[in-house]
C-alpha positions as CSV (number, residue, x, y, z in Angstrom):
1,X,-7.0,4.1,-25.0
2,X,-8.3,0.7,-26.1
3,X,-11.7,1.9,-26.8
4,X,-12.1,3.3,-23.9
5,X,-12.4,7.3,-22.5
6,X,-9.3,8.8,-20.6
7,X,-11.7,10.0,-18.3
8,X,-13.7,6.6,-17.8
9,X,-9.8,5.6,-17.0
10,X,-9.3,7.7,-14.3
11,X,-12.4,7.4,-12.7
12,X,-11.9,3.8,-12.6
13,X,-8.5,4.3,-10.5
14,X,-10.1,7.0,-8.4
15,X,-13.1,4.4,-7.9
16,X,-10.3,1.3,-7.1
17,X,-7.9,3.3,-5.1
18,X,-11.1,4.1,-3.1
19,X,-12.1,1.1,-2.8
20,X,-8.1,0.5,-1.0
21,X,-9.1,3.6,1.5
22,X,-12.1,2.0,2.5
23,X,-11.0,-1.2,3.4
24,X,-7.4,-0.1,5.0
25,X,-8.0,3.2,6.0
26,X,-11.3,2.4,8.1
27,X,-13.8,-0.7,7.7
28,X,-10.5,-3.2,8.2
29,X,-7.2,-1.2,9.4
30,X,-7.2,-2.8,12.8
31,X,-7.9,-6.3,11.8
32,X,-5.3,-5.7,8.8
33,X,-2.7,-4.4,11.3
34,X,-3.2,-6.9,13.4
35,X,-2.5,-10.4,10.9
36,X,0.2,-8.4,9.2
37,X,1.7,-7.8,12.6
38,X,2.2,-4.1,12.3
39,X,1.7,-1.4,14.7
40,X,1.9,2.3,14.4
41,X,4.8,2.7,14.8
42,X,5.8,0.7,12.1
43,X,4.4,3.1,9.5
44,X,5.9,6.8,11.8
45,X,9.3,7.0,9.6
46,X,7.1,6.1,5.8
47,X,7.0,8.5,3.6
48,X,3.6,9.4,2.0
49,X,4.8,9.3,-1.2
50,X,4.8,5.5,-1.2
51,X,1.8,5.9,-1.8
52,X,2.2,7.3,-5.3
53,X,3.0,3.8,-6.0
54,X,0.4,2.3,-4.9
55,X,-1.7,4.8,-7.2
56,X,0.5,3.4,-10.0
57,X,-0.3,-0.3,-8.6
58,X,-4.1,1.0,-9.3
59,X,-3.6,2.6,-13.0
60,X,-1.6,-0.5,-13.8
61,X,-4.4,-2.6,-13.0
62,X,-7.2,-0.5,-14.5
63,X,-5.3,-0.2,-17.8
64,X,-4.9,-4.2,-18.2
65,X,-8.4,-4.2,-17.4
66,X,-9.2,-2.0,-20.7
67,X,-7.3,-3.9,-22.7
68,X,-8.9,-7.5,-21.4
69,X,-12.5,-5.5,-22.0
70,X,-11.1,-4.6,-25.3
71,X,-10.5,-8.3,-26.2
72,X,-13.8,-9.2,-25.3
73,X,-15.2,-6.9,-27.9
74,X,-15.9,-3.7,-25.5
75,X,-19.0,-5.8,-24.1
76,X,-22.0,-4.2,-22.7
77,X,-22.6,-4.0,-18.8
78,X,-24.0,-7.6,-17.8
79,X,-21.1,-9.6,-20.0
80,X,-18.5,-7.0,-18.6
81,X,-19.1,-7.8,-15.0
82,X,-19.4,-11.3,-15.7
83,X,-15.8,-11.3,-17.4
84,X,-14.2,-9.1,-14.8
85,X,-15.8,-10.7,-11.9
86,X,-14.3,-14.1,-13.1
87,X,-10.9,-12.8,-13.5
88,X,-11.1,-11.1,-10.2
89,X,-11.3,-14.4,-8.8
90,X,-8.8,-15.9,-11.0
91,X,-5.8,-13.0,-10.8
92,X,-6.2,-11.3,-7.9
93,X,-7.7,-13.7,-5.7
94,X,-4.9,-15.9,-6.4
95,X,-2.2,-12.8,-6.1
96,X,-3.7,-12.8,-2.7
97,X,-3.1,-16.5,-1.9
98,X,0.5,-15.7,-1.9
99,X,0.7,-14.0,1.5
100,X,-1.6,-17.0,2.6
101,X,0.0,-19.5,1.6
102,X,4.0,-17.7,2.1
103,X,3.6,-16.0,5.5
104,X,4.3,-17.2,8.6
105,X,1.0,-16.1,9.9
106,X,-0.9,-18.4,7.0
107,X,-4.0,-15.7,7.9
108,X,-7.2,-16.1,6.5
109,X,-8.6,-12.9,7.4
110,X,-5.6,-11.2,5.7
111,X,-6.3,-13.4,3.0
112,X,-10.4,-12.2,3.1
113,X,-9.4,-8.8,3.4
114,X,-6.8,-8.4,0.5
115,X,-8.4,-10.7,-1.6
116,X,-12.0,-8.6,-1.4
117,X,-10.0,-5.3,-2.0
118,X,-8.8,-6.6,-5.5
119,X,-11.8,-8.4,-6.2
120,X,-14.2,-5.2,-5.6
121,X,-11.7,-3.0,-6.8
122,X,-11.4,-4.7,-10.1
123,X,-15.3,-5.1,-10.3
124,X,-15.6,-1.1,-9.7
125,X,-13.1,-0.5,-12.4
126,X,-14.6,-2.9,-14.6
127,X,-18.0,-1.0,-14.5
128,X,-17.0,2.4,-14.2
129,X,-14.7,1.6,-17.6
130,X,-17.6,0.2,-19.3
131,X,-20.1,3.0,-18.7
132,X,-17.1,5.2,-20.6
133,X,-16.4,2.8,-23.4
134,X,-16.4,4.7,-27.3
């Protein structure tokens, strides 16, 4: 797909959607819950399969990424981090300014904490593709 590996693909989703567990299923679930003003109890009645859509957030992501690799010529490791890490800031660090600048809360650490999720994830994806480009 796009001069890239189906496999490279899914390893790059597996490798962003980890980086999503990380940061919300342990280093930041209490602070998360917290700013977002959740609790437990919030989440008792949720189905698990939302989260099949926030796999298809992931592949969504990770296939845009291919094709913005692919318009840079399928570069080599150093120029693909480069252009990935600069559009991580751009995209999804801006996505993430929504909730900052929209919520009530106006939180900065639920700013920090979305905003490095993308970021990394994107940057993970990014290299994982590139180490399975044709």
């Amino acid at each position: 797909m796009n001069g890239y590996k189906i496999i490279g693909i899914i390893l790059a989703t597996v490798g962003f959607f980890a980086v999503g567990m990380i940061w919300f299923g342990f280093a930041f679930t209490d602070l998360w819950m917290v700013e977002s003003r959740l609790v437990e109890a919030d989440f008792e009645n949720n189905s698990p399969a939302w989260m099949l859509l926030g796999l298809m957030l992931t592949i969504m992501q990770v296939i845009g990424i291919t094709y913005i690799l692919n318009w840079k010529g399928r570069p080599a490791m150093p120029e693909a981090i480069k252009s990935i890490a600069l559009l991580a800031i751009l995209f999804p660090v801006a996505f993430a300014m929504y909730a900052l600048t929209y919520l009530p809360q106006h939180s900065v650490p639920l700013f920090l904490i979305d905003a490095s999720h993308l970021s990394l994830g994107w940057i993970i994806a990014g290299v994982i593709l590139t180490m399975f480009r044709k």
